[in-house]
Each structure stands twice: as C-alpha cells, then as structure tokens.
N, C-alpha and C positions, 0 to 999 in steps of 0.2 A: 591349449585352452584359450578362446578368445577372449583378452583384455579388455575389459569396459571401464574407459578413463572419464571420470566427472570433475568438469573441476565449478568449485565453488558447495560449502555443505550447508543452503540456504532451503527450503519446505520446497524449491522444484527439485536439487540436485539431490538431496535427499529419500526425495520420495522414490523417486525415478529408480536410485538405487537400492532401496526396500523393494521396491515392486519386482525388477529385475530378479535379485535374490528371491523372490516367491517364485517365479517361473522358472528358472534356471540354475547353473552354477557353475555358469560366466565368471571368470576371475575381472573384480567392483574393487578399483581405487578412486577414492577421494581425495582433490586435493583442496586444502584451504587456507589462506593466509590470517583470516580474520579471526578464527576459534579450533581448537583442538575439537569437540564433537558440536555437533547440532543444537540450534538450542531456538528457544520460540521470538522471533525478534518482534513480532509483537507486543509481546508481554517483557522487554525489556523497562516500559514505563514504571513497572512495578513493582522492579527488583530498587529500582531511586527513589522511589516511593515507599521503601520500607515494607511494602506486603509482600514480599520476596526475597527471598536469594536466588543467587545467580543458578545458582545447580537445583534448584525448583523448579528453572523454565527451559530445564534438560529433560524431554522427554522419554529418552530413554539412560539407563544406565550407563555407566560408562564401558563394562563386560560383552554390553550387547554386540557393539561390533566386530569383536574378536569370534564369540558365539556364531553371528552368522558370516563368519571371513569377508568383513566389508572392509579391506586396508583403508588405515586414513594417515594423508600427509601433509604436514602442516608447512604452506610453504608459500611462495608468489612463483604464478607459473608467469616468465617474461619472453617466452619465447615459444610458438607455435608452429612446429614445420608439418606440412599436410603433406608435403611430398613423402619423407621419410617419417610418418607418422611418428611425431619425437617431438615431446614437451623438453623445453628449459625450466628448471626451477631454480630459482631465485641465482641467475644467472651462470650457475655452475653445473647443477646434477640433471641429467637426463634419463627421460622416462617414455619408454614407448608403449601406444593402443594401438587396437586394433578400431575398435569406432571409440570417436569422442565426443563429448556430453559437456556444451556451455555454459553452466547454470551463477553468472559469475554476478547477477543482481544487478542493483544501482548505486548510483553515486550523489552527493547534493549537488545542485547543481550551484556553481559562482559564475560571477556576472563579471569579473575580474574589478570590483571593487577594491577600491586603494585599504589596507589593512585585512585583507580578507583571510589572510593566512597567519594573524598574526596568534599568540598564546592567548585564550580563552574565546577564540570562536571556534563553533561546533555545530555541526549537523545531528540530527538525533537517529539514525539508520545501521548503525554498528557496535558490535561490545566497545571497540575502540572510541566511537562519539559519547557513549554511558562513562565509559572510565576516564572521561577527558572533561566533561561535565562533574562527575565526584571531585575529580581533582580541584575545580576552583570553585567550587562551593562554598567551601569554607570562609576566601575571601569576598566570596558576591552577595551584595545586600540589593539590587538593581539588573536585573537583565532587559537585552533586544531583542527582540523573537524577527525575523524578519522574512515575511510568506505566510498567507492567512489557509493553509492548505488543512489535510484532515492532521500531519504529524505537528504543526503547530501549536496546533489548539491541544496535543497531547502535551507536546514539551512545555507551554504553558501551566497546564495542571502539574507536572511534576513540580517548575519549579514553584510553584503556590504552593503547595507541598512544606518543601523547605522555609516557606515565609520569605519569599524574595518576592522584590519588586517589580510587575513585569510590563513591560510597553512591546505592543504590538503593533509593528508597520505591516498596512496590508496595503497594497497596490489599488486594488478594487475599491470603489467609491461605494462598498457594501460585503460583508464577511462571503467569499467563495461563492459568488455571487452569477460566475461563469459558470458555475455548476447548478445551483440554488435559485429556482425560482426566489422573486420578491419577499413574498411574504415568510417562507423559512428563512432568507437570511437575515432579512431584519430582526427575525426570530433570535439568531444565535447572535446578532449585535448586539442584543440586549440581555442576552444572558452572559455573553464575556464581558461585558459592563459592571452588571451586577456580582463580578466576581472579583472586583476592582483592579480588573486589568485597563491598563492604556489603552485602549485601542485606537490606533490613529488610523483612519480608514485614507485612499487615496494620495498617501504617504511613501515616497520610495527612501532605497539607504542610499545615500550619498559616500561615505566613507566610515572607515574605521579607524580611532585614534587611539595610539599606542603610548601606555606611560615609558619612562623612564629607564624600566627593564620588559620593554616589550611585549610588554599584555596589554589587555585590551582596558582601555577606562574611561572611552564615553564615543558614540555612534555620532554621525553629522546626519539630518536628514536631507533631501531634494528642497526643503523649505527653511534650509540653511539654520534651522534648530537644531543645539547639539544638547544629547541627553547623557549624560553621565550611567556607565554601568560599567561593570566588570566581565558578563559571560555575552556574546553573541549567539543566538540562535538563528543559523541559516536552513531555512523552511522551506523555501521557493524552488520546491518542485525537485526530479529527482532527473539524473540521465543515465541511458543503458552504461555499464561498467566495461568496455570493448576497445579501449585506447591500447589493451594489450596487442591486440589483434591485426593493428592495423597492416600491419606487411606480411599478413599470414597467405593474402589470400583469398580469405573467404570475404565472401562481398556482404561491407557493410551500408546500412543509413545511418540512422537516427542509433539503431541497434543492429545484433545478427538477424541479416536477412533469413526469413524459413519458409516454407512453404506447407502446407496443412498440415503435413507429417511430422513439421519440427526440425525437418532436414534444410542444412544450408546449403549454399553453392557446391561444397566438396563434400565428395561420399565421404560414406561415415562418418561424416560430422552433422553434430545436433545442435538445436541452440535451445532453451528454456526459461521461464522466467520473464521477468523485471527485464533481461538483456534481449529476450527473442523479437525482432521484429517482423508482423506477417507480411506476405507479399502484397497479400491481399486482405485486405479485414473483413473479421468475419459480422457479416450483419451489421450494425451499426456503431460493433467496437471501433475501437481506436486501435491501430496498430502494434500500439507497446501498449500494455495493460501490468501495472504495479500492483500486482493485486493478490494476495495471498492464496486467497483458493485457486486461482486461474494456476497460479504456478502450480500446485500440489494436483492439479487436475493434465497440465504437461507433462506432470513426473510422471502419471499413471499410465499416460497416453503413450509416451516414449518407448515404454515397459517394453512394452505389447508390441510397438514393431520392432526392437531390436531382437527380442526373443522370439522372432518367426510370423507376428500376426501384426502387418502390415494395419495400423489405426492411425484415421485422421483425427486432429483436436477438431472437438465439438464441444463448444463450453456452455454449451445450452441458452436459457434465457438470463439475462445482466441482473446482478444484486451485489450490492454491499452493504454490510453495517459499518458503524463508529459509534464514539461516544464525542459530543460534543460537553467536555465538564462533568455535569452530570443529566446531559438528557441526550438522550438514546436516539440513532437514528437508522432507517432502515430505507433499501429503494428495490423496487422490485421492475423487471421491464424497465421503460423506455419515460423517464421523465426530464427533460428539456428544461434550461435556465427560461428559454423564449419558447412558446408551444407552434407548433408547425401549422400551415395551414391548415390540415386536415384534422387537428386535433382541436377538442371538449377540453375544458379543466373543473375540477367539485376540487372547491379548496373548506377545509373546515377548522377552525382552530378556536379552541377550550379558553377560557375565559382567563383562565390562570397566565395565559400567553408562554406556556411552556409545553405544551401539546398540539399536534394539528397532523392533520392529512391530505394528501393531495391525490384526489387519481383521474390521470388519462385515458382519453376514449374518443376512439376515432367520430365526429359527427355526424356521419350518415350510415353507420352500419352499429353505433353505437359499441363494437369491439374494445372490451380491457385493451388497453396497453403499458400500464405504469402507476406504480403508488412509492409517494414518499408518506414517510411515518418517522414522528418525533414525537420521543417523550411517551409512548405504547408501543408495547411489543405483540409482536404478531408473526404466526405461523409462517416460515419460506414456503414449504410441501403447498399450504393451501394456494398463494398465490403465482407458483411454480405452473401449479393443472390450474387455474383460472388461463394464464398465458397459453398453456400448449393447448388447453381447450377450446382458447378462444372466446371467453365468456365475453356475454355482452356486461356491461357497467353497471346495469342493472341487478345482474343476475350475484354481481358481485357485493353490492352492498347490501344486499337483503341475505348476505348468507355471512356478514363478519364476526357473527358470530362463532361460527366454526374458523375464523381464523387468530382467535383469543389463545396467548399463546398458553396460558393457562389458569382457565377462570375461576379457580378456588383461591389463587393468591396474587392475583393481578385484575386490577379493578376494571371495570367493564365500559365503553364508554359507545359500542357500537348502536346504543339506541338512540343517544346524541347525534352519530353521526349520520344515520338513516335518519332521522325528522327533519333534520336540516335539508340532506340533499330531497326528501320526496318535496319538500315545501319550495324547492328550487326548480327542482326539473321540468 
C-alpha cells in the first residue's frame, strides 16, 4: 500500500491529509514536532485571552484519527534522504514514503539582534510561543512588541488582555503602511493609540538587555532609548521553516521551490503552505503567501493529484480578513499601498474615524479591481462574482447593498457610501 508521508500538522498538512483519506486509502502519516494533534493556530490568541482552552481550538476529537487510520508522530524530522525515500526523526528513528508532503510552516523571523534568544522573548506563531508567553506573565508588568504586522497588533491585544504594558516598535513611519494605503493606516494609528499602546512608529530594536539571571528587562531602541520590560515580542515578519532541508536536495529559495502542482524539484515530493515557494506567482501574488486559506486550499489541491487527478493550484481572486483590536478588516482583489498608473481610487471614511472603504478601478474601462473595508462587514461571494465578472465600479456601488453581510443585525451604511461617491464621480 502506498505511504503518504506529511510532515508538519498545520491547516495545509492537515487538510491535504483529510482530503487524501476521502479519496483513497493510501496508508497518511503525520509527523509533528510542535503538537500531538491539529489544532487552529489562529485562534491561539484566545485561548491567552481566556475565551478558550487549548482543546477548544482542536477541531477535531482526538479518536478521530485512529477512526480514520490517519497515524500521527510526534517528532523533529532532521534528516531527508530523496534518494532512498527515508526520513530521520529526531536524529535516530527512520521512516520510509513513498511520496512526501512539506507542510512544515514558518518561523519568526531574527535580525540576529544582540539578546534575541534570551528567556522572555517570543514570537506569537506556535503552541510553544503561547506556552512561553504564559510562562512569564506572571512576572511582566511592560512588554516590546517589535514589527507592526497583522500577528502584532494580535499579540498586542492579548497582552492588553492581561493588563500589561505595551510599546510598539514599528519600522514604518506609519502602521503597515507597505501594505495600507494612507488613509487606513493612519486609521489604525489612531486606533492603537487610543488603546494606550506605545506606539513608536519609524523606531527600530537595537538590542536586548538581559538581567542578572538572563531574562529579558528592558529593549535599547535605534534612538539609543532603552525601555524597561520583561516579555519581547518579535513580530517582524515570518520565514519558510526549510533550514531542515538543506542538503536534501530539493532546490530551495526563500522556500520549497514548487511548481503549480505543488511538486518540487524531486518526484514525489510536495511542498505546501507558509514553506511552498512558487516558481512562478500566480497573478499578482507573492511567491510565499502566509496565509490560512491559501494553505487549506494546497491541502485540497494536493489531494487530488496524488490520488490519480493531476490539479493545478488555482487560488482564485486575493482576500484576507483580520481584526485590528477591535475593528474589523477585510480586502478583496487587488488594493495597492501606492495605486498604479492605471488605477481610480473612491476612498470614503465615517465620521467616527473607525470605519472606511476603499475601492479600485481601472480609469478607462472603469473595471472593479479591489476593496478595502474597515470597521463593516461585508459579503466575500458578493465581491468574489463582482471580480470574476468583471463589474465596472459602478456597477458595484449601486449594488452594496446586496453585499451587507447581514442587514437585520449589522448596521447599514451603503447609502453613505453611494452619495458620497455619485457626488464625487
């Protein structure tokens, strides 16, 4: 029976092996160093946050994978042989497949800052960074968050959560600002303000200072100010998880190289996830894409050509949500920090200065291309067929109605925004 080895059990290597078990019955081991079963690393914020336990954000039982013969091994694979298809785990037990399955995520990324590795700095991206963070809790009255990215501004709100102190170095002379048009990030400068975080915008770390039994107790900034805390938070961005790999073999970059199929350099091996890097990007992605559904939509994609039906990833049109604090954000298509030549922008933002919308549209064919949305929720399906349809910009605001995500209990504000843009156009 052909062995399908996954290693890493993050929402791509997971899925991947759900999916497989529906089509076949492929003998599915899983290996993972980071957790005995699956669990939602998103929703790790909220198990430290107290709306949770940890086996809350286990979506499935723990029975389940015995029920459907999905083996799982808890372990660090350190060794990758492609020739004699033969994993090392955690430098002693070996494990042979027949096709292999990458799904080994990311890592935070250090800058090799002086104290970077000392006790109480932590990255927020692992059960291990949540249970590294509880553990110095207790002593932290002041933390450094450092990288103004979307998992910052999370680990920020946990630890507000707890009543800590928190100071935010962001690089950008404006919150994610390479991402975020103007006016949304000034948007959420003012709203991590108002939630009395530090925010030191255009601020880099300079180092970290270790007391007396080597934990962490106060950051130096680039501006030679040192601030006194107890936890570090390293935010700044994340890199594929692949340093296993390196003398395997398979030809790396940035990440595993793949090619539409998700195939690397060596047959039967796949790469997915946070780790897969495309050869080619698809459309105007980015190569490595950190991104939750993208990976759950690799798992699906994999399925299907290992189990006989040869399928390229197609991840369709670009969207993500977050929560900045508490105001909600959503992007649908193609919205640009700076807008392209070719592109319109209808920017409209609520008086409250916690709401606003943005949407692109090409200027001479007038073509949808992209909505940001903060602070209202609104339909994916609706602006999904606006893209694959093609709607003109027009065609889109006169219809936001129908993209209300749901207008008995979510307030209405698409009349706002249609007076303003006809009064503009």
């Amino acid at each position: 029976m052909e062995h399908i080895v996954i290693i890493g059990n993050g929402i791509s290597g997971i899925t991947a092996a759900r999916h497989i078990r529906k089509l076949s019955n492929k003998r599915i081991t899983v290996i993972s160093s980071e957790s005995d079963f699956f669990f939602s690393r998103t929703a790790l914020m909220y198990v430290y946050m107290g709306h949770m336990k940890f086996e809350h954000i286990q979506p499935y039982e723990n029975w389940f994978w015995k029920k459907n013969n999905i083996n799982l091994v808890r372990g660090f694979v350190s060794h990758v042989d492609v020739k004699n298809k033969q994993l090392t785990i955690d430098k002693i037990h070996k494990i042979n497949y027949d096709k292999l399955i990458i799904a080994t995520g990311s890592k935070p990324n250090k800058f090799g800052w002086l104290g970077q590795d000392l006790d109480g700095v932590t990255g927020m991206y692992h059960k291990q960074d949540l249970e590294n963070l509880e553990k110095h809790s207790n002593r932290c009255e002041s933390a450094v968050i450092v990288g103004g990215g979307l998992i910052g501004i999370e680990l920020a709100e946990m630890l507000l959560s707890r009543g800590k102190k928190v100071t935010f170095l962001v690089r950008e002379d404006s919150f994610w600002n390479g991402v975020l048009p103007k006016e949304e990030s000034e948007m959420i400068n003012r709203h991590i303000r108002e939630h009395h975080i530090n925010l030191r915008l255009a601020t880099n770390l300079k180092e970290i200072l270790p007391d007396e039994n080597g934990q962490v107790k106060a950051i130096v900034t680039d501006k030679d100010e040192t601030i006194p805390c107890q936890v570090v938070g390293l935010t700044a961005g994340v890199t594929p998880n692949v340093e296993f790999l390196k003398n395997s073999g398979i030809e790396l970059g940035r990440g595993v190289k793949v090619n539409r199929y998700l195939e690397t350099s060596i047959k039967d091996v796949y790469a997915l996830g946070d780790c897969a890097e495309q050869l080619e990007p698809v459309g105007d992605r980015r190569p490595i894409e950190a991104v939750w559904y993208t990976g759950r939509m690799m798992g699906e994609t994999v399925a299907q050509t290992i189990c006989g039906k040869p399928t390229q990833y197609k991840p369709g049109h670009w969207f993500n949500s977050a929560k900045f604090l508490d105001i909600e954000y959503q992007t649908y298509g193609w919205v640009w920090a700076q807008p392209k030549e070719n592109e319109d922008q209808y920017y409209w933002e609520h008086a409250d200065g916690k709401k606003c919308v943005r949407l692109v549209y090409d200027k001479k064919s007038r073509e949808f291309l992209g909505i940001n949305i903060f602070g209202i929720r609104m339909r994916h399906a609706f602006f999904d067929k606006a893209l694959t349809e093609q709607w003109t910009v027009d065609r889109v605001i006169s219809s936001l109605k129908d993209a209300n995500f749901d207008p008995e209990f979510f307030k209405s504000y698409e009349s706002a925004i249609q007076r303003v843009f006809l009064a503009n156009a």
